[in-house]
N, C-alpha and C positions, 0 to 999 in steps of 0.2 A: 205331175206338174200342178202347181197351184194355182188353181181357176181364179183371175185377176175379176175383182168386181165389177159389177156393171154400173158404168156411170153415164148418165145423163148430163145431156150439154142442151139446154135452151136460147134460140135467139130468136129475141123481138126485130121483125122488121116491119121497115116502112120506107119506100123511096129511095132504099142505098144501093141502085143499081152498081155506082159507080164502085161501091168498097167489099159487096157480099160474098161475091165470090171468093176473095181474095180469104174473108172469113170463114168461110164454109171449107177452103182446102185446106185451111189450118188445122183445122177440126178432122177433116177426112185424114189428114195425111200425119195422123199421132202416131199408127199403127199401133193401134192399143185395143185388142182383143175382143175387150166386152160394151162396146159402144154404141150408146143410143142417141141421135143427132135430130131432136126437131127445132123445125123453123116454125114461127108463127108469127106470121104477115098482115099484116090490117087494111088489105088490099090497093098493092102499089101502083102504079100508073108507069113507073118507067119499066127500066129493062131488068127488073127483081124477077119477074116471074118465069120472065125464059130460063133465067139463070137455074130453079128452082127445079123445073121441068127438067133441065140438063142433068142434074142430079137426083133427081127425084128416087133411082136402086140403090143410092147410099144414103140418105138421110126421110124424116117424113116432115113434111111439110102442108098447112092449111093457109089457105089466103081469104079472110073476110072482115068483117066489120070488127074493132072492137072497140073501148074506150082508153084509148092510151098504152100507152109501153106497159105499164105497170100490169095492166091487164093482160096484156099479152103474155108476161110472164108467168103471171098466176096458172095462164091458161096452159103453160110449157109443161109449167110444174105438173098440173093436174095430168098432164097426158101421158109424162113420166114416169117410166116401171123400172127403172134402175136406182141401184141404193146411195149411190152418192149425187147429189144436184149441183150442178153451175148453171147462169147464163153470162152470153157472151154476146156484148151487142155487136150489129151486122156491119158495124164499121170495124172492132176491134180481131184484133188476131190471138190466137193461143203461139207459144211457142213450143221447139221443140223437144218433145219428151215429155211435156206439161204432167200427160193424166197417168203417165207412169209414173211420174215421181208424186202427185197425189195418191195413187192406189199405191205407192209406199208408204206414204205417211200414216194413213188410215191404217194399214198392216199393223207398224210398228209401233204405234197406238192406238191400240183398240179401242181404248173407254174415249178417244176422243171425237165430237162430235162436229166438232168444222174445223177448217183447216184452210189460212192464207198465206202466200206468197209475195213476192217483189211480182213489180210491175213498171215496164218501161213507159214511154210517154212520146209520141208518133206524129210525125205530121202526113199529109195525106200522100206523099212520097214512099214513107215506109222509114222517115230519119228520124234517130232519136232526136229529141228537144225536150226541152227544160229538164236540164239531168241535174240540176241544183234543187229544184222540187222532189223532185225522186229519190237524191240521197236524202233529204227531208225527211220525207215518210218513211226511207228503211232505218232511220234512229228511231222513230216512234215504233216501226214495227219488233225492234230486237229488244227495246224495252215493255213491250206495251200489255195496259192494261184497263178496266174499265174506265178509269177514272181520266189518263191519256186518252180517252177515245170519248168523253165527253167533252174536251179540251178540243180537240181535231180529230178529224176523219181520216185516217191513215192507212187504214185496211183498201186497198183496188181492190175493187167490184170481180173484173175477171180473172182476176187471181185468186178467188174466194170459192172454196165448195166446204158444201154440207150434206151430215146426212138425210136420205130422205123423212128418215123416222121423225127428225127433231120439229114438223110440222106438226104433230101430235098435242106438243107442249109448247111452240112459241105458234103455228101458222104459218099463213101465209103474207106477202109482201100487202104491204098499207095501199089500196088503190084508190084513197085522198091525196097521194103524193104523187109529185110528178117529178120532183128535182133529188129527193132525198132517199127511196123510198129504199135505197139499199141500206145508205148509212142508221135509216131507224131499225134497219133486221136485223142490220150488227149490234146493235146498241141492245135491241127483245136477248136476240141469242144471247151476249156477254151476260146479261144478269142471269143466265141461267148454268151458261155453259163457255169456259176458259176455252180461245183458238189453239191448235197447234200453229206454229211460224215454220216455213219452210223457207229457209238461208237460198232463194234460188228467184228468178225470173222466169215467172210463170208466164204471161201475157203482157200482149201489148195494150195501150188505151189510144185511139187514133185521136188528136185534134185537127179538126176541120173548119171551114169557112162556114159550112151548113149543121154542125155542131152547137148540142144544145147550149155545151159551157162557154161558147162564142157569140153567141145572139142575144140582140142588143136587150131582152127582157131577163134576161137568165138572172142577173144579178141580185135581183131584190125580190124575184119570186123563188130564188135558191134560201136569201136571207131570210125569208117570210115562213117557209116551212124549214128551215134550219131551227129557226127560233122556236118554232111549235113544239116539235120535238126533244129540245132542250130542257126547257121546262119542263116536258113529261117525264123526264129521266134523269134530270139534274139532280144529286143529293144533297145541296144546299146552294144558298145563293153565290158563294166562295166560286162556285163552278161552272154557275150562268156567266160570272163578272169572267171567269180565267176564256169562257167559248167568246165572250163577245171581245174581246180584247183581241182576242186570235184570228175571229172573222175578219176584224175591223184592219189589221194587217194583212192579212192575205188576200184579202176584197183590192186593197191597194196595189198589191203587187201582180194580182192575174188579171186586173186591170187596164196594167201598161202591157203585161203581156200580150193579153188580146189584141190591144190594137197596134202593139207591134207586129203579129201573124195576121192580123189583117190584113193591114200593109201593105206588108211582103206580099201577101196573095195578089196582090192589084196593082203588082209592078210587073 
């Protein structure tokens, strides 16, 4: 039998008593052979930690100081001994079969060095919403290519794994970013290295009340390092004018969303 690789799954927590579990049995319950599960906590105050301790013979887990998600992840990475990486924040869930059909992928492209998926879009129920944004991104994702992905961000975060080696030649995640800091590693990787697309629904993305993409600051400190980034990787001005056209419509329309899921929350 062919020894299925060993992948790594990283989650940043902090204060999701209410959603981690929920994350963590997702992860536990892939039944995928060669799997390394850490959590890394920047020491929570609610009920994160019990949760942690409950599970603590299936996953490893650290609880301490750091500075930010971004760091947390780095830190994931760093502790990580398995050849493929993901993270998976502690509100979002993998679905199932996830890392079997990535340690497919991988297989049946060898010379390939990351690999993304569909991703659905969650309210804190577990219901799918905005499935109009989502067929969105899987047009971008069946065509997509760098030039598309300076345009918009298409690629979901937890539907995205890499191998560990390709920190070699691109690194590790930007910890000046707080809003973007996935979409600039897509953006390092692509210019060095084309995704595989996997035609499947890998993971879920939870939207919450206490959600960064929901709070009232997110907007224009999203735009402010959206735009840095831009520039750093834009191949001519053509590309800056097609992203900001594109922000400047979608800023409009997750907008009304928000405060439509607002709302609803406080009915």
């Amino acid at each position: 039998m062919q020894t299925q690789p060993k992948i790594s799954i990283i989650s940043p927590s902090l204060n999701q008593g209410s959603f981690i579990e929920e994350t963590i049995l997702s992860v536990l319950s892939q039944e995928y052979e060669n799997l390394e599960y850490i959590v890394v906590d920047g020491l929570s105050t609610d009920k994160t930690l019990s949760i942690l301790r409950k599970y603590s013979d299936n996953l490893t887990w650290i609880s301490e100081k750091d500075n930010g998600q971004t760091n947390a992840i780095n830190k994931g990475i760093r502790l990580a001994t398995g050849e493929i990486i993901g993270y998976l924040n502690s509100d979002d869930i993998l679905l199932p079969n996830a890392l079997k059909s990535v340690a497919q992928a991988f297989r049946e492209n060898p010379s390939a060095m990351w690999i993304t998926g569909k991703s659905l879009i969650i309210d804190e129920e577990g219901k799918s919403i905005r499935k109009l944004i989502t067929k969105y991104k899987n047009l971008y994702l069946k065509t997509h290519s760098f030039k598309s992905l300076l345009v918009a961000d298409y690629i979901s975060q937890p539907a995205t794994f890499w191998k560990k080696e390709i920190i070699s030649d691109v690194g590790y995640l930007d910890e000046s970013l707080d809003y973007v800091m996935d979409y600039e590693y897509w953006l390092r990787i692509y210019q060095n290295f084309k995704p595989v697309f996997i035609n499947q629904y890998l993971a879920s993305f939870r939207i919450h009340h206490a959600s960064k993409t929901t709070s009232g600051s997110y907007t224009k400190k999203y735009i402010d390092e959206e735009r840095k980034i831009i520039v750093q990787y834009s191949i001519s001005k053509f590309w800056l004018l097609l992203n900001k056209s594109h922000r400047f419509l979608t800023n409009f329309v997750y907008s009304i969303l928000n405060i439509i899921f607002l709302k609803n929350k406080k009915v």
